[in-house]
PDB file of N, CA, C and O in Angstrom, chain B, residues numbered from 101:
ATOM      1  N   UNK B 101     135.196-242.700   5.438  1.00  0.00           N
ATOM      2  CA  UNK B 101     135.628-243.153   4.135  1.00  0.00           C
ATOM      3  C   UNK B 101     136.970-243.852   4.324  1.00  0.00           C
ATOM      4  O   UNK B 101     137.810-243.496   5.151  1.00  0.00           O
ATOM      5  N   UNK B 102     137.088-244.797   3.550  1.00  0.00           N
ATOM      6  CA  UNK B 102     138.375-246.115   4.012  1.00  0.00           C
ATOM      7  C   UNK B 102     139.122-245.505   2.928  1.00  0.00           C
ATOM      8  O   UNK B 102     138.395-245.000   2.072  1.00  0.00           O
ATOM      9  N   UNK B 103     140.650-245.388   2.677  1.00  0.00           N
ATOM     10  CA  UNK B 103     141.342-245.342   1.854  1.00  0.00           C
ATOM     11  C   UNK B 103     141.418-245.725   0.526  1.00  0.00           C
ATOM     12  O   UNK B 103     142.088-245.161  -0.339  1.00  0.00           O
ATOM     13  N   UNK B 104     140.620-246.831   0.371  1.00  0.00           N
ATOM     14  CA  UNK B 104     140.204-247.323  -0.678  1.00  0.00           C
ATOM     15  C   UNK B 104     139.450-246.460  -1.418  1.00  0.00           C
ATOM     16  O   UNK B 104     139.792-245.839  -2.425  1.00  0.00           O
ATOM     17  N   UNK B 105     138.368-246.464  -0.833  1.00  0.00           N
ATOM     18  CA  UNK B 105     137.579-245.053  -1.194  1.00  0.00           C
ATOM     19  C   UNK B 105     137.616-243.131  -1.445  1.00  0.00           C
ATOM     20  O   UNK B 105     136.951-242.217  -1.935  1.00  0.00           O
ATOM     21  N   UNK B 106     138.855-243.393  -0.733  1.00  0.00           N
ATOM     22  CA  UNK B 106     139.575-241.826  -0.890  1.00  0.00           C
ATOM     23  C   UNK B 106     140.505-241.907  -1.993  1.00  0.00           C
ATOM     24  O   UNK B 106     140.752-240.916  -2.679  1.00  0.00           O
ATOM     25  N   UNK B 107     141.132-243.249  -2.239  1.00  0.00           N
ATOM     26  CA  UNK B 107     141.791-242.982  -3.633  1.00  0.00           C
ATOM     27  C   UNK B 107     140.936-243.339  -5.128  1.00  0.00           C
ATOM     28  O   UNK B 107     141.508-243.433  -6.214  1.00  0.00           O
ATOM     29  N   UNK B 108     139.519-243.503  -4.928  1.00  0.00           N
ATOM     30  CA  UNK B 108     138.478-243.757  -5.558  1.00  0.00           C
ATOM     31  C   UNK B 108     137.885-242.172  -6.241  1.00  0.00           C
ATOM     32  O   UNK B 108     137.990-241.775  -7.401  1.00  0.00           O
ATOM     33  N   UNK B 109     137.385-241.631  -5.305  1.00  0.00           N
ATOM     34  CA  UNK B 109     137.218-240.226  -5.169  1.00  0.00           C
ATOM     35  C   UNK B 109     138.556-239.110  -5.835  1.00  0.00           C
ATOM     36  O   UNK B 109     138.556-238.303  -6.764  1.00  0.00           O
ATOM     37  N   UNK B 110     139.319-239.425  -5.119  1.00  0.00           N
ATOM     38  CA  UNK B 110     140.343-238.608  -5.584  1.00  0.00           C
ATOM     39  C   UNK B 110     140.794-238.987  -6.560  1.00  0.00           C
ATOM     40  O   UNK B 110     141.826-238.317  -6.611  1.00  0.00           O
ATOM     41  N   UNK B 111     140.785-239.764  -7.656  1.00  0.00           N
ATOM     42  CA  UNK B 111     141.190-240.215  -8.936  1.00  0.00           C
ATOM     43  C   UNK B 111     140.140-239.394 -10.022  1.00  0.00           C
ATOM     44  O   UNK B 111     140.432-238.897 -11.110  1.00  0.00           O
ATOM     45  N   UNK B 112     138.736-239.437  -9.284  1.00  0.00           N
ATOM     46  CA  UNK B 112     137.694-238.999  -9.846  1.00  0.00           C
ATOM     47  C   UNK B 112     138.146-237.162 -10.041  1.00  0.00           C
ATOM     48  O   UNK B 112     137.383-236.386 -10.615  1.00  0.00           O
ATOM     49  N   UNK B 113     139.064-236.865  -9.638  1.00  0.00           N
ATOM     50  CA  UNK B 113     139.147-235.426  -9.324  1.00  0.00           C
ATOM     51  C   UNK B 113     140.244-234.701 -10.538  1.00  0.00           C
ATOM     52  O   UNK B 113     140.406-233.512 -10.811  1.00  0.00           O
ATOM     53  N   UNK B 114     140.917-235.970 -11.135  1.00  0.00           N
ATOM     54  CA  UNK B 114     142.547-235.871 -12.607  1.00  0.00           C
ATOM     55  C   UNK B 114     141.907-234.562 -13.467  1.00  0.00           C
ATOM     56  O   UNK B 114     142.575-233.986 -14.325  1.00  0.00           O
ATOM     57  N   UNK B 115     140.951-234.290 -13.229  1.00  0.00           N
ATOM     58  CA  UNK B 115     140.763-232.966 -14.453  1.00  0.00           C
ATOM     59  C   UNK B 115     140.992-231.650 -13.810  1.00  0.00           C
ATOM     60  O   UNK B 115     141.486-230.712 -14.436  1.00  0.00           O
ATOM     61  N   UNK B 116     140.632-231.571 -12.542  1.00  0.00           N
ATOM     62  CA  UNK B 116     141.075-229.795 -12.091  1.00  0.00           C
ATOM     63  C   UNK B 116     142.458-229.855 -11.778  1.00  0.00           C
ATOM     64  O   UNK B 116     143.205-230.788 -11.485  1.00  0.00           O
ATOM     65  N   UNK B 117     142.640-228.427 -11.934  1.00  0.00           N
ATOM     66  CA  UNK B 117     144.145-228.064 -11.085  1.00  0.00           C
ATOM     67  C   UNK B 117     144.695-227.506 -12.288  1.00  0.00           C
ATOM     68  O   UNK B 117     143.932-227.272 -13.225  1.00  0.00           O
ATOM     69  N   UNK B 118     146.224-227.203 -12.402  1.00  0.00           N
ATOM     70  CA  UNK B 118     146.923-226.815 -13.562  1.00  0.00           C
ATOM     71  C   UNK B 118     147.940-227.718 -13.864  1.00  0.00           C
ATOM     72  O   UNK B 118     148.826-228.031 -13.069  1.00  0.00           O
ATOM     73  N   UNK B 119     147.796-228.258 -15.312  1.00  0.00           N
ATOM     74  CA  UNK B 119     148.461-229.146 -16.120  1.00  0.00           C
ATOM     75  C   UNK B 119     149.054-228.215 -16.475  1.00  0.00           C
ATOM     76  O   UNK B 119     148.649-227.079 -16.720  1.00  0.00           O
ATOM     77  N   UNK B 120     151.131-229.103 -16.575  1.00  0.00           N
ATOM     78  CA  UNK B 120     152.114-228.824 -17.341  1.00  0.00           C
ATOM     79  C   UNK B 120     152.031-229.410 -18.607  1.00  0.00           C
ATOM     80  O   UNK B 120     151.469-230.502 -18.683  1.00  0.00           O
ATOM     81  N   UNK B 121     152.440-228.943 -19.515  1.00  0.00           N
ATOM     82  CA  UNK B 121     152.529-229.586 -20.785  1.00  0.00           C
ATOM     83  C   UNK B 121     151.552-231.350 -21.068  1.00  0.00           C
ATOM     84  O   UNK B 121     151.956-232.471 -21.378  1.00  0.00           O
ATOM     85  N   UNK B 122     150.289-230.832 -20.788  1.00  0.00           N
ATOM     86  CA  UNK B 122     148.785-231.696 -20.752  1.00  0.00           C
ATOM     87  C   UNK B 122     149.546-232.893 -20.163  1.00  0.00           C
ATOM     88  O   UNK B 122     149.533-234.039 -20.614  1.00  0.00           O
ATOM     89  N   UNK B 123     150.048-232.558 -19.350  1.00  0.00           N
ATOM     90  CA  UNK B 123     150.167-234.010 -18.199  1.00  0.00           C
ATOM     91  C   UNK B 123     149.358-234.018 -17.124  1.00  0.00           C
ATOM     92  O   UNK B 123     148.191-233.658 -17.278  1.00  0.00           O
ATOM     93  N   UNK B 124     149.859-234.459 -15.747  1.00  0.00           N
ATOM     94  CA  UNK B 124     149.484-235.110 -14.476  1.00  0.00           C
ATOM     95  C   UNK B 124     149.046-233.351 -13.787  1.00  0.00           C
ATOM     96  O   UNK B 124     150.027-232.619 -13.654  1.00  0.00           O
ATOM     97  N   UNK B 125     148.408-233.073 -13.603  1.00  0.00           N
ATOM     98  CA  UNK B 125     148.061-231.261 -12.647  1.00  0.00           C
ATOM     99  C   UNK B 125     148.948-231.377 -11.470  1.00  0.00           C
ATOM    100  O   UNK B 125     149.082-232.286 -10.651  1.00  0.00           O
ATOM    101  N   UNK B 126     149.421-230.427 -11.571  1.00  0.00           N
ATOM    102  CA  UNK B 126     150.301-230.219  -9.718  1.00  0.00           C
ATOM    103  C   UNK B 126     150.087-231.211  -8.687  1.00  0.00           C
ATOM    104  O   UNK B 126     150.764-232.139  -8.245  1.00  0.00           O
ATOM    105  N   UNK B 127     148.357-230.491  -8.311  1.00  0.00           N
ATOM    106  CA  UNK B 127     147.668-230.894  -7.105  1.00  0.00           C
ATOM    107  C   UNK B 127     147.337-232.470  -7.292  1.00  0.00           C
ATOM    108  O   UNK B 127     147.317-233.256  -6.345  1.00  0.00           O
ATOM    109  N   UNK B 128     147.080-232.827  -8.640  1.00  0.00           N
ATOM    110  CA  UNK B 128     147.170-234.843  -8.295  1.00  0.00           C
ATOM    111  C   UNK B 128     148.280-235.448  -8.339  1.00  0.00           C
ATOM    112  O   UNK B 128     148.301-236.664  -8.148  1.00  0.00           O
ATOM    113  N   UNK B 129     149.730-234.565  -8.663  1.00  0.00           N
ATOM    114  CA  UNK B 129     151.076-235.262  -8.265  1.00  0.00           C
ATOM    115  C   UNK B 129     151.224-235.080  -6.713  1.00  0.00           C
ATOM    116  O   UNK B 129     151.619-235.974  -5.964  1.00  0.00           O
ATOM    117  N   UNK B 130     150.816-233.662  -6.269  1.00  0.00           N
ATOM    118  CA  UNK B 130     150.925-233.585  -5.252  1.00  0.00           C
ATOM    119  C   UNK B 130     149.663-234.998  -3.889  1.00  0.00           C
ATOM    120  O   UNK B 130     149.897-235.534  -2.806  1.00  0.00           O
ATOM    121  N   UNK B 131     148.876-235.001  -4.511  1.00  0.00           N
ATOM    122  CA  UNK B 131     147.861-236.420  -3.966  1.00  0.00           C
ATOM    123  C   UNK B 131     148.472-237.287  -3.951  1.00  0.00           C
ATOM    124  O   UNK B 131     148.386-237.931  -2.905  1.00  0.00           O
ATOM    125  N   UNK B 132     149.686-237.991  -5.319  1.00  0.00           N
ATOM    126  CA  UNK B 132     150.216-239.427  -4.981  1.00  0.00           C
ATOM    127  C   UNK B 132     151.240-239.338  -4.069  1.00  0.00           C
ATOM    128  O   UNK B 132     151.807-240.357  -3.675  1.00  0.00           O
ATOM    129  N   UNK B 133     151.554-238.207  -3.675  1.00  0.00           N
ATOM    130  CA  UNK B 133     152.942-237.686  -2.284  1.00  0.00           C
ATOM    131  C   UNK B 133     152.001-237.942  -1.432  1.00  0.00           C
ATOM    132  O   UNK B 133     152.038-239.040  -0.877  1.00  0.00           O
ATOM    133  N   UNK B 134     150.951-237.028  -1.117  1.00  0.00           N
ATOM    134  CA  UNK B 134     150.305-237.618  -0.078  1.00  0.00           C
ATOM    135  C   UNK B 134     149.681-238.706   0.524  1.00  0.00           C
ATOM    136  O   UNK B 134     149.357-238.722   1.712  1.00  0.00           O
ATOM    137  N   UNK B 135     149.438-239.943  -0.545  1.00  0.00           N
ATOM    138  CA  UNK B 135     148.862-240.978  -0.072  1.00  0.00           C
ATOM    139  C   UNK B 135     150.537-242.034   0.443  1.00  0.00           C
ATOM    140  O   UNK B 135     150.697-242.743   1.436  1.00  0.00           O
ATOM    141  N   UNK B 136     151.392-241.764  -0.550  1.00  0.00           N
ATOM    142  CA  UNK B 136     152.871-242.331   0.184  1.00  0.00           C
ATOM    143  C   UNK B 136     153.145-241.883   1.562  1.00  0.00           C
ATOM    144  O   UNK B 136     153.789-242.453   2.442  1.00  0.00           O
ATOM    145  N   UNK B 137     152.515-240.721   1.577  1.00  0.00           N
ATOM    146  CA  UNK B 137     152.746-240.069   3.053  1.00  0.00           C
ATOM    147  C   UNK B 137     152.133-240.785   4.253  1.00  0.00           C
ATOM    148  O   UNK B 137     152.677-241.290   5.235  1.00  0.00           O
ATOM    149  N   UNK B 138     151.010-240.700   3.945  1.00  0.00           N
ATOM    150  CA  UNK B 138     149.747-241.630   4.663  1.00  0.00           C
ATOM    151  C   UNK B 138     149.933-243.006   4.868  1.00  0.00           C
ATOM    152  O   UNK B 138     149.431-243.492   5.881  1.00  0.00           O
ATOM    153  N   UNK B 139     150.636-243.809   4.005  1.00  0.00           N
ATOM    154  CA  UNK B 139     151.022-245.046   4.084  1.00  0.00           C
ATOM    155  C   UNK B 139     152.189-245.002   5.057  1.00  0.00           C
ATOM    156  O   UNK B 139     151.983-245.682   6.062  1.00  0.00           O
ATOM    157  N   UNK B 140     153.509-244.300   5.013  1.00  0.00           N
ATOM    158  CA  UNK B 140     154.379-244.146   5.752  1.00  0.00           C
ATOM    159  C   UNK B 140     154.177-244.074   7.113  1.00  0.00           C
ATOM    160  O   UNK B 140     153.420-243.291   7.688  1.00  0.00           O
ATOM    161  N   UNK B 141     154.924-244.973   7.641  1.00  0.00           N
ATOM    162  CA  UNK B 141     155.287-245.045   9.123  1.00  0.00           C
ATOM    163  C   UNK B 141     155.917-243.818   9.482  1.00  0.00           C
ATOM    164  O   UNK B 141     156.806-243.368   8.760  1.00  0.00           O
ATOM    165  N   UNK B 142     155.533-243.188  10.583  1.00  0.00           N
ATOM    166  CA  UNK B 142     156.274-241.875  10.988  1.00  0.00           C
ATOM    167  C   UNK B 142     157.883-241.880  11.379  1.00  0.00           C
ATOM    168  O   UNK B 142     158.488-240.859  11.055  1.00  0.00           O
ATOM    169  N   UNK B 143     158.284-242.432  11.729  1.00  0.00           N
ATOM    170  CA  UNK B 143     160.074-242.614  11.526  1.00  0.00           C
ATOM    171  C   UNK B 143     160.286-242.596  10.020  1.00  0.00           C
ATOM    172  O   UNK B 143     161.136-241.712   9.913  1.00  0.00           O
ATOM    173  N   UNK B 144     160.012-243.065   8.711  1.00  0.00           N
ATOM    174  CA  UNK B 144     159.762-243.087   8.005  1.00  0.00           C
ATOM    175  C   UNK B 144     159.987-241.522   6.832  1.00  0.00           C
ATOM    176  O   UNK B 144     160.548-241.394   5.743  1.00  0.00           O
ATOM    177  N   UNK B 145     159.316-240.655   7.637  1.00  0.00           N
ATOM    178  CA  UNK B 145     159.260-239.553   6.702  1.00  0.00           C
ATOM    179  C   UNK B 145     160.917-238.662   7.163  1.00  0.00           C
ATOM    180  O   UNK B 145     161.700-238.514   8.101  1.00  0.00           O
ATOM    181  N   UNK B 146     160.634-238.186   5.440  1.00  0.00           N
ATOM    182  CA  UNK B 146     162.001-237.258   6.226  1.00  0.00           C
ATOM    183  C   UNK B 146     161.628-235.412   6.176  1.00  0.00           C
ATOM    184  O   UNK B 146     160.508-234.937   6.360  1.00  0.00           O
ATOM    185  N   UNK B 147     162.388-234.936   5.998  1.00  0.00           N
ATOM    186  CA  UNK B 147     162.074-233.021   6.305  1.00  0.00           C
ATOM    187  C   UNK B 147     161.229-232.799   5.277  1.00  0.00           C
ATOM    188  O   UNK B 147     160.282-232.030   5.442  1.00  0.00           O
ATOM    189  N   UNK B 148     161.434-233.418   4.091  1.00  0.00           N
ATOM    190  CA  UNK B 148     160.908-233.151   2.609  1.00  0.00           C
ATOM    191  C   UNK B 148     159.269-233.376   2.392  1.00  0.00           C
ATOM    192  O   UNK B 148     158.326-232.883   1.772  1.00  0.00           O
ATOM    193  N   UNK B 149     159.619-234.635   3.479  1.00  0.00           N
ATOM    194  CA  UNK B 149     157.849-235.307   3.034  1.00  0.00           C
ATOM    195  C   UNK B 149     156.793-233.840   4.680  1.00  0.00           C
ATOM    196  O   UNK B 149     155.673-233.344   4.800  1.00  0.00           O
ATOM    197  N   UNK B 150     157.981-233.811   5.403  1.00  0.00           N
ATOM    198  CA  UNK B 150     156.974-232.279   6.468  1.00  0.00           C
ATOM    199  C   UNK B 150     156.956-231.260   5.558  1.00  0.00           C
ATOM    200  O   UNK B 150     155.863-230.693   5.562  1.00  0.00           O
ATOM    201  N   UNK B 151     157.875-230.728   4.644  1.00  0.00           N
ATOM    202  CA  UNK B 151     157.907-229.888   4.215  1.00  0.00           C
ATOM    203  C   UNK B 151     156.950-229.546   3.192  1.00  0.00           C
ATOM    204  O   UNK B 151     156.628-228.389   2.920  1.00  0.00           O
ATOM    205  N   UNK B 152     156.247-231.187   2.310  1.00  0.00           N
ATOM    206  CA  UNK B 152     155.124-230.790   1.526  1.00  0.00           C
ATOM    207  C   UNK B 152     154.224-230.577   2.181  1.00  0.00           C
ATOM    208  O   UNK B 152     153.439-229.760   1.700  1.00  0.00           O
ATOM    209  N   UNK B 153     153.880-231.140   3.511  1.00  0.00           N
ATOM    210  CA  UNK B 153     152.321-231.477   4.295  1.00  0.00           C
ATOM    211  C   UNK B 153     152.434-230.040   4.422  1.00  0.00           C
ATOM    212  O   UNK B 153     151.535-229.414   3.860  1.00  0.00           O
ATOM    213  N   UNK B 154     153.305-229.375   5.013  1.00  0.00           N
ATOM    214  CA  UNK B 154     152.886-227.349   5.439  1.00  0.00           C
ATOM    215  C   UNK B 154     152.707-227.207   3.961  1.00  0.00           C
ATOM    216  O   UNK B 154     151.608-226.662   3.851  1.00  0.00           O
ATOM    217  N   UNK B 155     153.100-227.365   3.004  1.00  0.00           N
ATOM    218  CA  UNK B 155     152.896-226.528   1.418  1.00  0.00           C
ATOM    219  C   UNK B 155     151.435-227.332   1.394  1.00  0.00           C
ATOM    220  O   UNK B 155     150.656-226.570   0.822  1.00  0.00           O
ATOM    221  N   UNK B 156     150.951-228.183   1.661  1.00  0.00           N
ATOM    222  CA  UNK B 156     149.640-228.363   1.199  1.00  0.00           C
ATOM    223  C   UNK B 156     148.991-227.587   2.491  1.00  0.00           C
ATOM    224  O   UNK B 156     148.404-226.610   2.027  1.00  0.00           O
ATOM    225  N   UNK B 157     148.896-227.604   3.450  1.00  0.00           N
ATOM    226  CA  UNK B 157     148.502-227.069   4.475  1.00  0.00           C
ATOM    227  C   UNK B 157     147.496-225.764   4.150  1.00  0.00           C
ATOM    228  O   UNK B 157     146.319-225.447   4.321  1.00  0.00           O
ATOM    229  N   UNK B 158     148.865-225.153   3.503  1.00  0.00           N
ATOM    230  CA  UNK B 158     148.763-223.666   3.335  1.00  0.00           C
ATOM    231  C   UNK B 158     147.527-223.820   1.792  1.00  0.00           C
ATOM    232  O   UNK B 158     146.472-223.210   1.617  1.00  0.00           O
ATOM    233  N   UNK B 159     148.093-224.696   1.041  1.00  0.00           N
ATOM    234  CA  UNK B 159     147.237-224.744  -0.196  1.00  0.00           C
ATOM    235  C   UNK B 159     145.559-224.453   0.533  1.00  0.00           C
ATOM    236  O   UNK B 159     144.807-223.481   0.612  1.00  0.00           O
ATOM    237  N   UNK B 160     145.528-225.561   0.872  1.00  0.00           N
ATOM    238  CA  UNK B 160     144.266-226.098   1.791  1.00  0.00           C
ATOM    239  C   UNK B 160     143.524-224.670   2.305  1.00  0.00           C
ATOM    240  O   UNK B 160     142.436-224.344   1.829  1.00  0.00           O
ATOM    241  N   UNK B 161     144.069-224.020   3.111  1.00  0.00           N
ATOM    242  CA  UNK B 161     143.744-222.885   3.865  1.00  0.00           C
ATOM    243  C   UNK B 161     143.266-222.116   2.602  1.00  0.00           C
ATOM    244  O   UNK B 161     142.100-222.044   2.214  1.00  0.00           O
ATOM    245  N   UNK B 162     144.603-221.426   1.894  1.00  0.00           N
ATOM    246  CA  UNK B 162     143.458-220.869   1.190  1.00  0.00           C
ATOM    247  C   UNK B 162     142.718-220.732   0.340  1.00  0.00           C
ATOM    248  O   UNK B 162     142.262-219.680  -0.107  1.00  0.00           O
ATOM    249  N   UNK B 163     142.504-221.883  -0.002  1.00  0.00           N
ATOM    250  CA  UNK B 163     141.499-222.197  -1.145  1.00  0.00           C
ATOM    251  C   UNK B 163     140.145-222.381  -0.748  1.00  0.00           C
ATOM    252  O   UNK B 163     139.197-222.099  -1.482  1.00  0.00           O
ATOM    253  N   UNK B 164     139.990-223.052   0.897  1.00  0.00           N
ATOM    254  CA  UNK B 164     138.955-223.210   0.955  1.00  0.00           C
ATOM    255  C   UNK B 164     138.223-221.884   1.519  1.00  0.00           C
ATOM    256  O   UNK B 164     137.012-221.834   1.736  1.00  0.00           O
ATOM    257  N   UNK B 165     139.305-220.605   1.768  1.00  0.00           N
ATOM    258  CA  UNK B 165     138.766-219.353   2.164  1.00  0.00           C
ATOM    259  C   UNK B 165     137.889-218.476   0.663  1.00  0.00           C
ATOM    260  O   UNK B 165     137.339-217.375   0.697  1.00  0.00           O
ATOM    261  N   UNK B 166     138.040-219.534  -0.686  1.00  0.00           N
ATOM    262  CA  UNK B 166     137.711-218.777  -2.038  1.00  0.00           C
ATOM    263  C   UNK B 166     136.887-219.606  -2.339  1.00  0.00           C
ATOM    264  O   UNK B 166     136.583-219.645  -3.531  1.00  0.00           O
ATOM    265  N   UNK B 167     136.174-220.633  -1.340  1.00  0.00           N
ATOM    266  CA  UNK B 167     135.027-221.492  -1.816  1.00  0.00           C
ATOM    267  C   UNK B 167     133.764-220.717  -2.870  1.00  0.00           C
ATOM    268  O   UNK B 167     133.365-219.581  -2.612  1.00  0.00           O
ATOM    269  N   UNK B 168     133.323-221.381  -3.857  1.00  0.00           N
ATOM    270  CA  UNK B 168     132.187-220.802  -4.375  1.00  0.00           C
ATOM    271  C   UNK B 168     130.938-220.227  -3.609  1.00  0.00           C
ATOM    272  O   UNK B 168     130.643-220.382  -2.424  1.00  0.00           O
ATOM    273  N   UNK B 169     130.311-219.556  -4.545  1.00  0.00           N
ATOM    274  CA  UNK B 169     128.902-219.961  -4.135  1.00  0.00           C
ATOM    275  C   UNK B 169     127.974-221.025  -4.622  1.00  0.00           C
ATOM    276  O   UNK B 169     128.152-221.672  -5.654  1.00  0.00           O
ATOM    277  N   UNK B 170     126.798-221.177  -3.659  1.00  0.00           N
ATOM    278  CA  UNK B 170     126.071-222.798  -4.592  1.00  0.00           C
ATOM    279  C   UNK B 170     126.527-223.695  -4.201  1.00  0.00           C
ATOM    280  O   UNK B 170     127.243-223.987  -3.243  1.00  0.00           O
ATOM    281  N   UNK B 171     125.783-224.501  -5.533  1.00  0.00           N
ATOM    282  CA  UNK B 171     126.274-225.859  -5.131  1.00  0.00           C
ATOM    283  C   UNK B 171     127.618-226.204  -5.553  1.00  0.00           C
ATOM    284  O   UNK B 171     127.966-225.807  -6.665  1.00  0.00           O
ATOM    285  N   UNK B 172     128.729-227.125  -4.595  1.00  0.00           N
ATOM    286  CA  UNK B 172     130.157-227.359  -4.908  1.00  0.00           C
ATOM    287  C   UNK B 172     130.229-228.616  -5.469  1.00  0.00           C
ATOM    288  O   UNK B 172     130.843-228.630  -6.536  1.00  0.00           O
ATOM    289  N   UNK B 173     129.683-229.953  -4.992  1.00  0.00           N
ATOM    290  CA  UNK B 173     129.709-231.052  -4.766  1.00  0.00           C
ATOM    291  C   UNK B 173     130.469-231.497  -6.021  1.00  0.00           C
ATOM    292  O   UNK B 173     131.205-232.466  -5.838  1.00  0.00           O
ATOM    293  N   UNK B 174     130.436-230.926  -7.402  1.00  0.00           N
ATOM    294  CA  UNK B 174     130.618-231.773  -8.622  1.00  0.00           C
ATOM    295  C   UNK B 174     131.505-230.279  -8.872  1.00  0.00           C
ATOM    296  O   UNK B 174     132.039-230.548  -9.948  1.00  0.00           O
ATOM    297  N   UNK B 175     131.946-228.959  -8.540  1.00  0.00           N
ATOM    298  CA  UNK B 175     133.001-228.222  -9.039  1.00  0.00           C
ATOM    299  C   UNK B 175     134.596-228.367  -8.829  1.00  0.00           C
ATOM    300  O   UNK B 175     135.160-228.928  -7.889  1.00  0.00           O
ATOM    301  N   UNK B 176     135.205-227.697  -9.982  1.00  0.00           N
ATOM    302  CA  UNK B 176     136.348-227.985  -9.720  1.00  0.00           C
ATOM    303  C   UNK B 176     137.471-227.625  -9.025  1.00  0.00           C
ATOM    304  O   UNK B 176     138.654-227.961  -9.079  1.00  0.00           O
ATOM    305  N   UNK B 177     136.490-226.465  -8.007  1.00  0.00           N
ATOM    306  CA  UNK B 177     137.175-226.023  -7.266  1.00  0.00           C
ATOM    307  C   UNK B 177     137.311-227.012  -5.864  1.00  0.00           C
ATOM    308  O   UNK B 177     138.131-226.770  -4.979  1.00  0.00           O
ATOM    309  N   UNK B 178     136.546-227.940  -5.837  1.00  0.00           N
ATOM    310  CA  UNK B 178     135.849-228.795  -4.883  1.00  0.00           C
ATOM    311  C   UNK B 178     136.881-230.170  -5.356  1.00  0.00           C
ATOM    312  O   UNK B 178     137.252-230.987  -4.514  1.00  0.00           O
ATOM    313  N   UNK B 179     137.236-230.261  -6.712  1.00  0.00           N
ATOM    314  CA  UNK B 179     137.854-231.149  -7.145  1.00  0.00           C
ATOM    315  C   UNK B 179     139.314-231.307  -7.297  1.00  0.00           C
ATOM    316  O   UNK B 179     139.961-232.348  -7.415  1.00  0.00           O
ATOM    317  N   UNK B 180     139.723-230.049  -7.270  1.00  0.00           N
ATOM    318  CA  UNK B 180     141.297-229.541  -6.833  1.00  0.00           C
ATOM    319  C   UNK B 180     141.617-229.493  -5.256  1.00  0.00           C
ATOM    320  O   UNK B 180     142.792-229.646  -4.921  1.00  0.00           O
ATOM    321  N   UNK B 181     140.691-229.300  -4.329  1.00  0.00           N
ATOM    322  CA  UNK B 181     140.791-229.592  -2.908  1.00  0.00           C
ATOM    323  C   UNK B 181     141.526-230.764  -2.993  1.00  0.00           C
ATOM    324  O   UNK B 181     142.708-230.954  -2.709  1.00  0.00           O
ATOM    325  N   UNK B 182     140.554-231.649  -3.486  1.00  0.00           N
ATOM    326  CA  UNK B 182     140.711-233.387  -3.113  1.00  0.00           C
ATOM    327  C   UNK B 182     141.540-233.800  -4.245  1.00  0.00           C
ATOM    328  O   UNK B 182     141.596-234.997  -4.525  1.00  0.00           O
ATOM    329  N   UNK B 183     142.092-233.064  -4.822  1.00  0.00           N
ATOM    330  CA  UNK B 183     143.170-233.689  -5.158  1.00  0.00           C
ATOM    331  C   UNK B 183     144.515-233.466  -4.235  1.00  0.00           C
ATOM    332  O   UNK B 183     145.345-234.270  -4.661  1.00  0.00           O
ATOM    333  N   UNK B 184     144.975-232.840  -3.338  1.00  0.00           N
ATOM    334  CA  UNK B 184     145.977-232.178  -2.648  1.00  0.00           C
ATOM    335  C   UNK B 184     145.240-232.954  -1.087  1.00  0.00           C
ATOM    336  O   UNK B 184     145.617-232.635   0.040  1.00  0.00           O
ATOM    337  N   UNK B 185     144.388-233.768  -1.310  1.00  0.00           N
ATOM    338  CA  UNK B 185     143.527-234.171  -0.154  1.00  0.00           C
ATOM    339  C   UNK B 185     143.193-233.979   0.536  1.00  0.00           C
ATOM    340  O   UNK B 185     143.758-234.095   1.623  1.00  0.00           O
ATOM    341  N   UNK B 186     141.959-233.524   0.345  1.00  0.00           N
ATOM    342  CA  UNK B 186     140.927-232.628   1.238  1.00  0.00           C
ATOM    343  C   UNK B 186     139.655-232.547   0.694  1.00  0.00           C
ATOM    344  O   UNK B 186     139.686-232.145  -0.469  1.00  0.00           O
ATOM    345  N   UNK B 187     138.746-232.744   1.045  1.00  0.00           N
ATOM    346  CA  UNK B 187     137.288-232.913   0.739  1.00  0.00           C
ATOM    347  C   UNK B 187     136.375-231.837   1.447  1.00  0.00           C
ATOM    348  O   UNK B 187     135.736-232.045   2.478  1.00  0.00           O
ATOM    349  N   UNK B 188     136.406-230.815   0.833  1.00  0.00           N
ATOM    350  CA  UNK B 188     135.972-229.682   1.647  1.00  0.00           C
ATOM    351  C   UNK B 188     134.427-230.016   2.148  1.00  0.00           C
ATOM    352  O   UNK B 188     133.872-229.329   3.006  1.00  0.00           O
ATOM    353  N   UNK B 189     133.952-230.880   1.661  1.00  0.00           N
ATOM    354  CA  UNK B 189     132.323-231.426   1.920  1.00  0.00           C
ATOM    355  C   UNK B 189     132.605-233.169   3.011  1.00  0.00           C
ATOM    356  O   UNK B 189     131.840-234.129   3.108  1.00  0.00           O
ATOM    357  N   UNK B 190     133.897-232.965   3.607  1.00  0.00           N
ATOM    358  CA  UNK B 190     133.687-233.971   4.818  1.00  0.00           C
ATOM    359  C   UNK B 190     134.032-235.450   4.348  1.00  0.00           C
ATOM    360  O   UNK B 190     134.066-236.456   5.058  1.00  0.00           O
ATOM    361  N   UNK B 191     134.265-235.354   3.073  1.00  0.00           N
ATOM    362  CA  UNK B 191     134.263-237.050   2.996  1.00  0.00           C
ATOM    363  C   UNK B 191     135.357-237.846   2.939  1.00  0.00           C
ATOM    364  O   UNK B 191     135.229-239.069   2.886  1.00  0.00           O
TER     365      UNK B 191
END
C-alpha cells in the first residue's frame, strides 16, 4: 500500500478512538504526527517526534493483544489501530 493509500484508509478510520470535546480523537491527531514523521528525513526528527513513536509503540502492542473475536475488518477496534498507524490486517 503506497502512502497515498494509507492516508486514504486511515482517514476512513476519524470515527474510533476517544474524542475531546467532539473534536479530532487522540489516535487520528496522533496519525497526522505520524505521517509528518514518515515524511521526515531522519536528521530531521527530534527526541519528541522518538518519544511519540515508543508511546505509539506501546499503544500498538497492546491493543492488538485485546483484538476481538470474528470478523475485524470494518471494527473499531481495527479502526483505532490505523489510526495511530497500524493495520492489524497487513495493509
Amino acid at each position: 500500500m503506497d502512502g497515498v493509500e494509507r492516508e486514504e484508509t486511515w482517514s476512513d478510520s476519524q470515527s474510533a478512538g476517544q474524542h475531546q470535546d467532539g473534536g479530532e480523537s487522540t489516535g487520528h491527531a496522533s496519525g497526522r504526527r505520524i505521517m509528518a514523521i514518515l515524511r521526515a528525513e531522519k536528521g530531521d526528527l527530534t527526541d519528541d517526534d522518538y518519544q511519540h513513536m515508543r508511546k505509539v509503540v506501546g499503544y500498538v502492542r497492546r491493543h492488538l493483544a485485546q483484538r476481538p473475536s470474528g470478523d475485524v475488518r470494518d471494527s473499531r477496534w481495527r479502526h483505532s489501530l490505523m489510526n495511530w498507524g497500524h493495520d492489524p490486517l497487513g495493509g
